[in-house]
Structures are given as structure tokens and as C-alpha cells.
C-alpha positions in Angstrom: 0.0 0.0 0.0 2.8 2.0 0.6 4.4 2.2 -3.1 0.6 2.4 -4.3 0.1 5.7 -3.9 3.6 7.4 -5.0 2.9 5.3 -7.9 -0.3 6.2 -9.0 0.6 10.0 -8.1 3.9 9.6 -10.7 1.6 8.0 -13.6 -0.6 10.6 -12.9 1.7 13.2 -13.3 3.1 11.7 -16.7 -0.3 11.2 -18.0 -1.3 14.8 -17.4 2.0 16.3 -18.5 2.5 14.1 -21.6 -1.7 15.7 -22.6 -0.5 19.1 -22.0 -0.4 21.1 -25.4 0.6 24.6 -25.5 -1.4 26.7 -27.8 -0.7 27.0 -30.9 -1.8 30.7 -32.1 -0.2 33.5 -34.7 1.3 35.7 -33.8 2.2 38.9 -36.6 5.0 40.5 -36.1 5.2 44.2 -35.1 4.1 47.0 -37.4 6.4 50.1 -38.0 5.9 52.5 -35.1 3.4 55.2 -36.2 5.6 58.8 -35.9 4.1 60.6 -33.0 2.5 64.0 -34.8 4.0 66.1 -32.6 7.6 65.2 -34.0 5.9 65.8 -37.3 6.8 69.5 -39.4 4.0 71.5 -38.6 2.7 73.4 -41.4 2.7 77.6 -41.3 4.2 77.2 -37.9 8.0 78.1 -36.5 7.7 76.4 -32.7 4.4 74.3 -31.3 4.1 72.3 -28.6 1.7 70.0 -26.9 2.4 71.2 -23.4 5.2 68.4 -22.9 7.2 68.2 -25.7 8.5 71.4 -27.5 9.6 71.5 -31.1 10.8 74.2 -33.7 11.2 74.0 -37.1 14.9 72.8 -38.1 16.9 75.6 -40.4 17.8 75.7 -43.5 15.4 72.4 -44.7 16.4 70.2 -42.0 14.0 68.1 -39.6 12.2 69.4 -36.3 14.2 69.9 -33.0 12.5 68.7 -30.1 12.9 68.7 -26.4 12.8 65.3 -24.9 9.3 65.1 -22.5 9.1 64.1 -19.0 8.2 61.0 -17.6 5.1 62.4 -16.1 3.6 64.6 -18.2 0.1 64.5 -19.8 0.2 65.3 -23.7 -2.8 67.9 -24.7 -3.5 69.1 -28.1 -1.0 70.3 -30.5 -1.1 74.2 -30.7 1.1 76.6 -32.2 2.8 79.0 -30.0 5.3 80.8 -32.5 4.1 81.5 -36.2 6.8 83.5 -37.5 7.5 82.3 -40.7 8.7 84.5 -43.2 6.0 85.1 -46.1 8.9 85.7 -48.9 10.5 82.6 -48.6 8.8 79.2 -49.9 8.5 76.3 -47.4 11.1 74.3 -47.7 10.1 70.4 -47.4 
């Protein structure tokens, strides 16, 4: 009686692990990161912000320049605080 039961217990145990499937689902693989808008060029505009990251548009053609945002701030809307584009000069893209 005494092997009985260790014995029973260890087929058990084989019998339930040797059943044991994992699941077999797809999985796709990671889209391209959408560009945050606020990194984006912002048309008619020299600096926006959305209250925690700042940007201004990059001389002479280049991209953005943003400041980096802080680990507990709150994005709001996207506003324009600095529209001081000169009127003579095409927008560069």
C-alpha cells in the first residue's frame, strides 16, 4: 500500500503532462511605429508644442528639433505657440 500511492501519483503526473499542449496561435509580427504627430513638421508654424514636448522647425530644410518630454507629463493638443514664418521665402520640405 505503501508504493501504491507514489505510484499512482507519478503515472498521474506523466499522463497529465504528456496531454499538456501549448497553444498553438499566430502571432504577426510588429508593425512600424506610427511617428508621433508632434515630431511631425508643422505646417505655417516656427515652434508648437503640446504642453510636454516642445519643437521648432529645423533651419535651412532640416528636420524638427524637439525637447525630450518628461516621464510624467500629460500630452494635450497640438497648438502653435510661435508663427513667425517668413511670407517671402517658400517652405522648404
Amino acid at each position: 500500500m505503501q508504493r501504491f500511492r507514489p505510484t499512482m501519483l507519478i503515472l498521474a503526473v506523466a499522463l497529465t503532462a504528456a496531454s499538456a499542449h501549448a497553444a498553438e496561435i499566430e502571432i504577426p509580427p510588429p508593425g512600424k511605429p506610427k511617428e508621433l504627430s508632434v515630431y511631425v513638421n508643422q505646417p505655417n508654424c516656427m515652434r508648437w508644442t503640446d504642453d510636454c514636448v516642445n519643437c521648432s522647425r529645423g533651419a535651412d530644410g532640416k528636420g524638427p528639433t524637439c525637447s525630450n518630454i518628461g516621464f510624467a507629463c500629460q500630452p494635450k493638443a497640438i497648438r502653435c505657440v510661435g508663427t513667425d514664418i517668413p511670407q517671402s521665402e517658400p517652405e522648404k520640405k
